[in-house]
N, C-alpha and C positions, 0 to 999 in steps of 0.2 A: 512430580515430574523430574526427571533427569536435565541438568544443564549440557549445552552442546557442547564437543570438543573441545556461546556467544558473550665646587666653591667658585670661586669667579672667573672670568673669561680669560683667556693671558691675551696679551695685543696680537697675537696673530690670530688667535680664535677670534679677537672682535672683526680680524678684517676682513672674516672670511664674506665671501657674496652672500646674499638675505637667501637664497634659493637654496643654497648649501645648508645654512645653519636651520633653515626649515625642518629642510631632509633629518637633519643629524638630530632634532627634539621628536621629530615621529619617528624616529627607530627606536629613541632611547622609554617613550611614553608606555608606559603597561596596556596589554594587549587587552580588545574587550575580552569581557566573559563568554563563556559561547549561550547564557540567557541572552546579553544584550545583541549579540550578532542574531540569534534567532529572531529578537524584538525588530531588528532593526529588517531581517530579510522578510518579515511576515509584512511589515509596513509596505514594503513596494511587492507585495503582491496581489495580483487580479482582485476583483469582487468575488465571492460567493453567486455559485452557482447551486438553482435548489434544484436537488435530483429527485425531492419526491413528487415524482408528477409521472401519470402514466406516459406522459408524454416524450419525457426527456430518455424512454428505453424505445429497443428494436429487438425482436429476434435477432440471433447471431446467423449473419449469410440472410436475413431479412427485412423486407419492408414495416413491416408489421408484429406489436409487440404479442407471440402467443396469448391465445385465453385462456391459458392454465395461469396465467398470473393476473394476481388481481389487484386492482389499488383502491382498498378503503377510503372513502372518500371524508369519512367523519376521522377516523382514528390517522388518517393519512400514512395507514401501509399498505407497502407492497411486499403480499405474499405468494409463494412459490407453490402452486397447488397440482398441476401438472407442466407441461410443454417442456419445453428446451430452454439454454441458455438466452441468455440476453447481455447488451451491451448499449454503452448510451449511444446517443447519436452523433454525441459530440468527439473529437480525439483530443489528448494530452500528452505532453511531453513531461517536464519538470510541475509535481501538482501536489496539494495536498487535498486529501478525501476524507472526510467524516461519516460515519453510520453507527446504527445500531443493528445487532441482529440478533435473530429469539429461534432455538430450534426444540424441539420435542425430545423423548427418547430414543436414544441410537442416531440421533439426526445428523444429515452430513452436507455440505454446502461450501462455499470461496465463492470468494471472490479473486477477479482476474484484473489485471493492468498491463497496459500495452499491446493490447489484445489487435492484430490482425487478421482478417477474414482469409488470409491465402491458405489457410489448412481445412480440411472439411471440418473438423471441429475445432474447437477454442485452444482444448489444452495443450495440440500440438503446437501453439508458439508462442502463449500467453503464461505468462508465470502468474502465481496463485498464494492468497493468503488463505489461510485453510479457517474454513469452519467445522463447528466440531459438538456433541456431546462426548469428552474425553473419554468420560466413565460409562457410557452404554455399546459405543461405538468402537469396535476391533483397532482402530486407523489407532486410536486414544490410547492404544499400549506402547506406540511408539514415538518418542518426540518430533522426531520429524515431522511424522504425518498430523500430530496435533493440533488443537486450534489455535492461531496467531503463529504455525507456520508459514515458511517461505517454503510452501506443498515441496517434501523431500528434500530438501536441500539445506535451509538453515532452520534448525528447532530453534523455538522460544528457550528463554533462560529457564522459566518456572511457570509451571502451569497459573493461570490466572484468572479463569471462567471460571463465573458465577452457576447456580444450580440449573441446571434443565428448567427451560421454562422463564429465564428471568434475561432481561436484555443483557446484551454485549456490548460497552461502545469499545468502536475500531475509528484507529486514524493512523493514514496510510500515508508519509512523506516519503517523496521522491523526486530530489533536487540532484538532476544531470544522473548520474550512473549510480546515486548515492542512496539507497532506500532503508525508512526505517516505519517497524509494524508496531504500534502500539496496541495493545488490547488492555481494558478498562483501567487508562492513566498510568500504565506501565510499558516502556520499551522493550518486547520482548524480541524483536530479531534488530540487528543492520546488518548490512550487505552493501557490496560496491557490485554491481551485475555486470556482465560481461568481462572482469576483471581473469585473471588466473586464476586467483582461485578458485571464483564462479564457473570456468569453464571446465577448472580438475570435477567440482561436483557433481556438474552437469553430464561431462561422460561414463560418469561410475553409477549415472542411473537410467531409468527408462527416458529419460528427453535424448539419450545421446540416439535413436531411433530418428527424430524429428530434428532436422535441417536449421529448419526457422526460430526454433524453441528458445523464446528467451531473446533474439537479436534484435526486433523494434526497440526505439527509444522513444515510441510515439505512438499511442493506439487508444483505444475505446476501454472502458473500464465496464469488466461483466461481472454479471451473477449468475451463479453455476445451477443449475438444475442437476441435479444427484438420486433425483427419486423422491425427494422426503421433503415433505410440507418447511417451509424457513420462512420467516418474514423479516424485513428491513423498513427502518424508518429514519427520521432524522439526517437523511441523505444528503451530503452536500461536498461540493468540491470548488478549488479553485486553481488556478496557473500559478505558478511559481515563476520568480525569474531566474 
């Protein structure tokens, strides 16, 4: 795959006020690491939410989860055998998402975040991490559209999907405007959304059609129905602060 474009004090230092000399050892103190900050922002946030439950999805614009999607009750997946999108029930703003996902040959599938019901369909305002068989599937010639895209707009650094057939894990942060796509224990996109950049992208492609596309900072997290059997497992999410 193609990479995208991604000594000691003198007496008037001792006299200074305690509030001052504070200040002036945490400026001078070495900055965390960004492990420890990530250590420290994973601790204050939410519980784990378990998404493998037929429960915790809805059709998109629905009450009720389609019966083209099924949840394995022994193996605890949910795969995509016909119907339409889906979205949880729940909305998120700043979150992190964990999944696995498994597609057949030529298989095509995303998942969506920030997903709003105001468009008849999903893709007009929900932005998308792409699912993918790279190498059966047309989309797979182009980075953009490949799997652990940010669908059209930012490609992964390097392809990183496993063989047809064999799980994906994905984990999806997005802290304030800040989002990063890993696919199996590699970072293959970040992005700041909404930013300039993101909006130069956005009008040089087909979302510049769609109003909404991409403007929530808070919406339901979907799964895409594309036509083509995809299963997911190990589903879980939580709140960021």
């Amino acid at each position: 795959m193609l990479p995208p474009t991604f000594g000691r004090a003198s007496g008037a230092t001792s006299r200074l006020p305690l509030a001052v000399l504070a200040a002036l050892l945490f400026a001078c103190a070495p900055a965390q690491d960004s492990d420890a900050q990530a250590s420290a922002a994973a601790a204050q946030a939410g519980e784990w939410i378990d998404l493998q439950r037929a429960d915790a999805w809805r059709g998109y614009r629905s009450d009720t989860l389609p019966t083209g999607w099924v949840f394995d009750t022994t193996t605890r997946e949910l795969t995509r055998r016909a119907g339409k999108d889906i979205i949880t029930r729940q909305q998120f703003g700043s979150f992190e998402l964990e999944l696995e996902w498994k597609v057949g040959p030529r298989g095509n599938s995303g998942i969506f975040y920030w997903a709003t019901e105001e468009t008849g369909v999903i893709y007009e305002n929900a932005t998308e991490m792409q699912i993918l068989d790279n190498g059966g599937h047309r989309d797979g010639g182009s980075p953009l559209t490949s799997a652990g895209a940010n669908y059209a707009l930012y490609a992964p650094v390097r392809d990183v999907t496993r063989p047809v057939g064999e799980w994906n894990a994905v984990r999806i942060v997005a802290r304030g405007d800040t989002v990063e796509h890993w696919l199996n224990g590699t970072k293959v996109v970040e992005y700041v959304a909404r930013s300039p950049e993101w909006q130069q992208l956005v009008d040089a492609s087909k979302f510049r059609q769609w109003p909404s596309y991409g403007k929530a900072s808070r919406g339901h997290i979907g799964l895409q129905d594309h036509g083509d059997v995809v299963s997911f497992r190990a589903m879980r999410i939580r709140e960021l602060p």
